[in-house]
C-alpha positions in Angstrom: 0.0 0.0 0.0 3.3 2.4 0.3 2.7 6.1 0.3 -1.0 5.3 -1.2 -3.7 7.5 0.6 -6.5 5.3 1.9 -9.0 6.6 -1.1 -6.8 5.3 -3.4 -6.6 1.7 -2.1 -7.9 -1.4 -3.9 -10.8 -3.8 -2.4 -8.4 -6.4 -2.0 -6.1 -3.2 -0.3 -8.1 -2.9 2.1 -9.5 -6.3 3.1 -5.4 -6.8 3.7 -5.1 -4.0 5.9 -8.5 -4.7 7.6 -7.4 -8.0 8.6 -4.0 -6.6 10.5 -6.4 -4.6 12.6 -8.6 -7.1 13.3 -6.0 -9.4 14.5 -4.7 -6.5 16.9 -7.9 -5.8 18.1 -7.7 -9.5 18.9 -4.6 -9.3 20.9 -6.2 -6.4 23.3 -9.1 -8.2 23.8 -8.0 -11.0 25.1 -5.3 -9.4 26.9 -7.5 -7.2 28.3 -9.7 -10.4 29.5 -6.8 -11.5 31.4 -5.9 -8.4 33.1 -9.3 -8.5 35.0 -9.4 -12.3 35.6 -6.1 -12.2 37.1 -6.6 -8.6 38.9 -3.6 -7.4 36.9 -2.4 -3.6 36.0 -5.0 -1.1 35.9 -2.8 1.3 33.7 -2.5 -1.5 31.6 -6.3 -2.2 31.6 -6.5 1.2 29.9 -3.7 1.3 27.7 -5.0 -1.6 26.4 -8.8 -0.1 26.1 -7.3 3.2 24.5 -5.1 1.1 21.9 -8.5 -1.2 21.0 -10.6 2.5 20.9 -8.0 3.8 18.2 -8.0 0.5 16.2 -11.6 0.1 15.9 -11.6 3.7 14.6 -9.3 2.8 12.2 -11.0 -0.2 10.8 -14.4 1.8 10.7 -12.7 4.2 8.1 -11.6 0.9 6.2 -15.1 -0.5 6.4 -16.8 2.3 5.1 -14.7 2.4 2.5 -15.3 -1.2 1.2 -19.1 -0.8 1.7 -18.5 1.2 -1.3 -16.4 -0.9 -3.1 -18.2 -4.0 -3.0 -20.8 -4.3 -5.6 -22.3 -7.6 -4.1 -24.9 -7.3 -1.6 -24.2 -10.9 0.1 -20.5 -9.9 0.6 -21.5 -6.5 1.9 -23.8 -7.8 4.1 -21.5 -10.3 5.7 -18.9 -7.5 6.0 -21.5 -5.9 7.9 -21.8 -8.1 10.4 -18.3 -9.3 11.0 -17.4 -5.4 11.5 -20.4 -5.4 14.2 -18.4 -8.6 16.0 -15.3 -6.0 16.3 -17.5 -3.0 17.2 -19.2 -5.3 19.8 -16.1 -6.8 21.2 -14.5 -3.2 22.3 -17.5 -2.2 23.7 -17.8 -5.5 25.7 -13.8 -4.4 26.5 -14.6 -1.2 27.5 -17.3 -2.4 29.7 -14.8 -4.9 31.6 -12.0 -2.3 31.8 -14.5 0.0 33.4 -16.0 -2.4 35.7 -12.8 -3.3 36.8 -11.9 0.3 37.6 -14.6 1.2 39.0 -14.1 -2.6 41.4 -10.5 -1.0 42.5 -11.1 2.2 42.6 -10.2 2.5 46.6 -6.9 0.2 45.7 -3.9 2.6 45.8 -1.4 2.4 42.6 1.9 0.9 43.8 5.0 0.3 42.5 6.1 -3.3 43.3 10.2 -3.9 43.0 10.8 -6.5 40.0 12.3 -9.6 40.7 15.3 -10.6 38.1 12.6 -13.4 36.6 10.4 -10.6 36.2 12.7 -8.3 34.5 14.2 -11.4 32.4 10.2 -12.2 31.3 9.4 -8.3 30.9 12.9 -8.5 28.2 12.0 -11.5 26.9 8.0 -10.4 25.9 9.3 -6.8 24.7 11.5 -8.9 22.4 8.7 -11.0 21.1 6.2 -8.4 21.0 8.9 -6.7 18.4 9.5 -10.3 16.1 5.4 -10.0 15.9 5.7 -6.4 14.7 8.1 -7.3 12.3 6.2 -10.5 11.0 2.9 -8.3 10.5 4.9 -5.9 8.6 6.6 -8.9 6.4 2.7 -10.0 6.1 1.7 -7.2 4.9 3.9 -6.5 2.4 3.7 -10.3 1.1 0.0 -9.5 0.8 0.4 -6.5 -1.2 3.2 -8.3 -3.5 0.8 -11.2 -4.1 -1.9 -8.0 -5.1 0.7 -6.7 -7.4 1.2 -10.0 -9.1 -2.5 -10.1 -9.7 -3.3 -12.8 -6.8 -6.5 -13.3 -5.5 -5.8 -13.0 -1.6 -9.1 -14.0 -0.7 -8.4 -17.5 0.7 -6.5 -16.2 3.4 -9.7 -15.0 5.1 -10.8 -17.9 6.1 -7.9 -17.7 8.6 -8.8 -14.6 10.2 -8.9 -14.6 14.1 -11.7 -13.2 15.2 -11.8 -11.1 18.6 -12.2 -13.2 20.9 -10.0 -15.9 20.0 -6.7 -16.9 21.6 -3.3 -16.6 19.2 -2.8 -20.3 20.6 -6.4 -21.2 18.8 -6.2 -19.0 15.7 -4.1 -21.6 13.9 -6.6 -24.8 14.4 -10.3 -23.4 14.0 -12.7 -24.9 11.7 -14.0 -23.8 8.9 -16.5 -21.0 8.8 -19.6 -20.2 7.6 -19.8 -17.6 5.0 -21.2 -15.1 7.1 -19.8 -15.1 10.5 -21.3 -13.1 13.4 -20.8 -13.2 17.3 -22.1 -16.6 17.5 -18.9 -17.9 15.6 -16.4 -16.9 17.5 -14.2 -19.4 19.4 -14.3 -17.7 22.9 -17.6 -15.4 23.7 -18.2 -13.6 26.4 -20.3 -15.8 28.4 -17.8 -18.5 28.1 -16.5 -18.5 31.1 -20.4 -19.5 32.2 -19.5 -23.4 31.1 -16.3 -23.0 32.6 -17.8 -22.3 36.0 -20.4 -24.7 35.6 -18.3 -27.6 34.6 -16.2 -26.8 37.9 -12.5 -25.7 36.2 -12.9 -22.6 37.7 -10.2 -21.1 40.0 -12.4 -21.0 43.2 -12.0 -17.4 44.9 -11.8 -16.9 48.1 -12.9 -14.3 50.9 -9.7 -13.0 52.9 -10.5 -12.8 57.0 -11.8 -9.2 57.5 -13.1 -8.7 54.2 -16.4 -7.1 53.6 -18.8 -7.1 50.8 -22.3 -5.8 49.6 -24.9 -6.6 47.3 -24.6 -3.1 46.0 -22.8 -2.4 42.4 -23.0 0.3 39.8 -24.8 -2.3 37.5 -26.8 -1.4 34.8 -30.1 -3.7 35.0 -30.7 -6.3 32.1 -33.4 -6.0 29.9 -33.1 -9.2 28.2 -32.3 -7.7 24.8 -30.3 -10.4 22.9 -28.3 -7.7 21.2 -27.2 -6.7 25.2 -26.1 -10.0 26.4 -22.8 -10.3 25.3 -22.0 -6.8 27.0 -23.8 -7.4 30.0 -22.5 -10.5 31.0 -19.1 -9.3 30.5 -19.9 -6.4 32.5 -21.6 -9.2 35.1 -17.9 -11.1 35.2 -16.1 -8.1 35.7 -17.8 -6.6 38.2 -19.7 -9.5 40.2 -18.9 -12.9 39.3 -15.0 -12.7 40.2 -15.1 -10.9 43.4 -14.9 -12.5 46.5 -19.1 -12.0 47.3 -20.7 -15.4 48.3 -23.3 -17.1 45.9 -26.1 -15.9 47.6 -24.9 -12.6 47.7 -24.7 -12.5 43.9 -28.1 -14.6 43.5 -29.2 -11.4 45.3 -27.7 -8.9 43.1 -28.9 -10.4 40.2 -32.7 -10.5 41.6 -32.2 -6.2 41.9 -30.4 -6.3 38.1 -32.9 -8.5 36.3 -35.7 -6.7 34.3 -39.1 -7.7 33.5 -39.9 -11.6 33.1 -36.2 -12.7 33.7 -36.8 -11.5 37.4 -38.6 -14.6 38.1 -35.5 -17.2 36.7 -34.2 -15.9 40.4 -37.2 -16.9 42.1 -38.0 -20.5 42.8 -34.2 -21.9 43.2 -32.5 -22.7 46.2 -29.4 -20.4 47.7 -25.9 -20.6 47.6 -23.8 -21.6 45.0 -26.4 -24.4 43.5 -29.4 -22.3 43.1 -26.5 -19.4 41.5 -25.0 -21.8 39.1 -28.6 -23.2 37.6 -29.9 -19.3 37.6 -26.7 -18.5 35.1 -27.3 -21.7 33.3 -31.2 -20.5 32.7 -30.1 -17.0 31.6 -27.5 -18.6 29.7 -30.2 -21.1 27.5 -32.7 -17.9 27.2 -31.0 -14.9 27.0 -28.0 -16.2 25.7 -29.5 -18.5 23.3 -27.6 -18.5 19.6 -31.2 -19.0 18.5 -31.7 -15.7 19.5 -28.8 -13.8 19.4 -27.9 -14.9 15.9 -31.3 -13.1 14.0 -30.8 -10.3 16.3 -27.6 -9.8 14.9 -28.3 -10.0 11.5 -31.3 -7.9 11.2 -29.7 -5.0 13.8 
């Protein structure tokens, strides 16, 4: 693409350029994820959330621009619905990293002395974090040579990670469908649901002294399919981590529950039972690909 202005860029120009901003919208994602699971760096949290912000921006430029380029309204439309997945992902981000602020916000910021492993891992990632900059770069430019050859690049797309996948699972997925949406994706947000249920989860425990309350800044679900995704991440972040006891979140979720889905908390038993066959019920209703998948499609 060189010192070509992005008006002058090809379709195939920009799917190339699309797909190295997908893939880093990818990365801050899911590193992002693992910066509230494992109650890392807030300044982190928010680089992160800032860097995903500016990419998104970017590819929003690119998509509009192949909107008009495409001439084919089954190929538009699936572009459509993929950029939604992105746009959906950094708001589900933004919605952790705000959460988890919001969770620490009496914490004080400290400066904890590295150990040498520390320092020898911090070298170590910079220096991979550079080879992956330099293979994108090489990847781009192979893509554009292939482009200037008169390739057709449009294989490679069915190898595109999508936002909430892992680097360690983008080179084993199955094939897609031609129109992927938020039902596709590898890792969701209300994955870690299953996890829970099936028991691999870490179990978190309450320190002596510690207090709690059934009080959150929560925004109350409606049970809007295109508002699950972002909800229950914002449910993780804020609830489902901390060190409150099942009943105490069966308790919030009978205050944060709107309408009909009000009654899924009524009727079960307490503690961490009657918690984990509530989230399996919102799970199979609200969460439902049935649903979400239309919802989706037609938004």
């Amino acid at each position: 693409m060189g010192t070509q202005s992005v008006a002058e860029w090809t379709l195939e120009d920009c799917k190339a350029k699309q797909r190295g901003i997908r893939f880093k919208i990818s990365g801050c994602y899911n590193r992002i994820q693992n910066i509230v699971t494992n109650t890392l760096s807030r300044r982190d949290a928010e680089k992160q959330l800032t860097d995903s912000r500016k990419l998104l921006g970017e590819l929003e430029t690119i998509h509009d621009l192949i909107i008009e380029l495409v001439d084919d309204d089954d190929m538009a439309r699936a572009q459509n619905t993929k950029h939604l997945t992105y746009a959906s992902a950094v708001d589900g981000a933004s919605a952790m990293v705000e959460n988890y602020l919001l969770q620490r916000q009496d914490d004080t910021f400290s400066v904890v002395p590295e150990t040498e492993e520390q320092i020898a891992r911090k070298i170590a990632l910079q220096a991979t974090e550079q080879r992956v900059r330099d293979a994108g770069a090489k990847f781009e430019a192979a893509e554009q040579a292939l482009i200037d050859l008169g390739g057709d690049i449009s294989a490679l797309e069915e190898g595109e990670v999508d936002p909430y996948d892992s680097v360690s699972q983008s080179g084993r997925k199955e094939p897609k469908e031609k129109v992927p949406s938020l039902t596709d994706v590898a890792e969701p947000p209300d994955i870690w649901i299953d996890t829970y249920l099936t028991g691999k989860e870490m179990p978190i425990v309450r320190e002596k002294g510690a207090k709690s309350s059934v009080n959150v800044q929560l925004e109350a679900y409606t049970g809007l399919a295109l508002h699950w995704f972002a909800w229950i991440s914002m449910w993780f972040a804020l609830v489902h981590i901390t060190c409150k006891t099942p009943s105490e979140k069966l308790a919030i979720l009978n205050n944060y529950l709107m309408r009909d889905l009000a009654d899924i908390v009524h009727g079960h038993g307490g503690g961490e039972a009657g918690y984990m066959e509530v989230l399996q019920r919102l799970k199979s209703t609200c969460g439902s690909r049935k649903v979400i998948r239309p919802a989706y499609l037609w938004e």
